[in-house]
C-alpha positions in Angstrom: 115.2 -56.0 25.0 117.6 -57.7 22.5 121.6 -56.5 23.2 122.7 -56.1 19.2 126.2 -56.4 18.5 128.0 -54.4 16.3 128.1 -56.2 13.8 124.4 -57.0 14.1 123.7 -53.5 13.7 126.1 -52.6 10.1 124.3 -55.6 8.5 120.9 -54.7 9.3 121.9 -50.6 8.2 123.7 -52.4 5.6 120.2 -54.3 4.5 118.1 -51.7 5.0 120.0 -49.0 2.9 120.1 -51.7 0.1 116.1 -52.5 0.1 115.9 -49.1 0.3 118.2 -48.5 -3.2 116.6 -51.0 -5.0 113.2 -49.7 -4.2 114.0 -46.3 -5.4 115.2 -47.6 -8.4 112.3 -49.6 -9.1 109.9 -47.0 -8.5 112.2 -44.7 -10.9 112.3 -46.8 -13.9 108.7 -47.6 -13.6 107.9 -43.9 -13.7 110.0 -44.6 -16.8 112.6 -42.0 -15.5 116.7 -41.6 -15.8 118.8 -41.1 -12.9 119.6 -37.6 -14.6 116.0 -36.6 -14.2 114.7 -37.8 -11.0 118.0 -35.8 -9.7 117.0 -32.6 -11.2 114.0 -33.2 -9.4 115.0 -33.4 -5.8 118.1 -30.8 -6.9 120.7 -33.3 -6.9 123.3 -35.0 -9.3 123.3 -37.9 -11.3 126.4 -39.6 -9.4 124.5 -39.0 -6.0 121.4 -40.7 -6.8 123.5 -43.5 -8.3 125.2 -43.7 -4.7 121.7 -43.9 -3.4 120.4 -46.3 -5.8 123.6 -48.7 -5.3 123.7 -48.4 -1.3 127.3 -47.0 -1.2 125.4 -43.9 0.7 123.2 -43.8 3.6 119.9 -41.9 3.1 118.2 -39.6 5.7 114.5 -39.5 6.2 114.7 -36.2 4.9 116.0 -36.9 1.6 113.8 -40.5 1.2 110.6 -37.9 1.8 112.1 -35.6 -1.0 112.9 -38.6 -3.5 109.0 -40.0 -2.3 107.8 -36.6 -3.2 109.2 -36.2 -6.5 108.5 -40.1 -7.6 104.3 -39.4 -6.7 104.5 -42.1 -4.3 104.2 -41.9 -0.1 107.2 -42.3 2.0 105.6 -45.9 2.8 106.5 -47.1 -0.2 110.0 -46.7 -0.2 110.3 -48.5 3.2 
């Protein structure tokens, strides 16, 4: 078992959260959709999903499923 340091662990979060972002993002703007629409889709603003699609927020499994959902795609893919 490998002892992670603190550190260890905010960069990897850090990491993840931003593969994460830019995989949404991706996904969105091939779907050819705004930030406004994808949003109204999971029943969230604009600014939020911009916080998502940056990294400055951390995302739950909960909300990725949601976000998978309304982009046609599996979870999988967002991962």
């Amino acid at each position: 078992m490998v002892e992670l340091s603190h550190e260890d662990v905010q960069l990897i979060g850090k990491d993840a959260n931003m593969k994460v972002a830019q995989r949404i993002r991706e996904l969105r703007q091939l779907k050819n959709l705004t930030q406004t629409e994808l949003a109204n889709r999971i029943h969230s603003d604009r600014q939020y999903l911009y916080k998502i699609e940056t990294g400055k927020v951390g995302i739950s499994v909960a909300k990725l499923a949601v976000i998978a959902k309304a982009l046609d795609v599996e979870l999988k893919e967002l991962v």
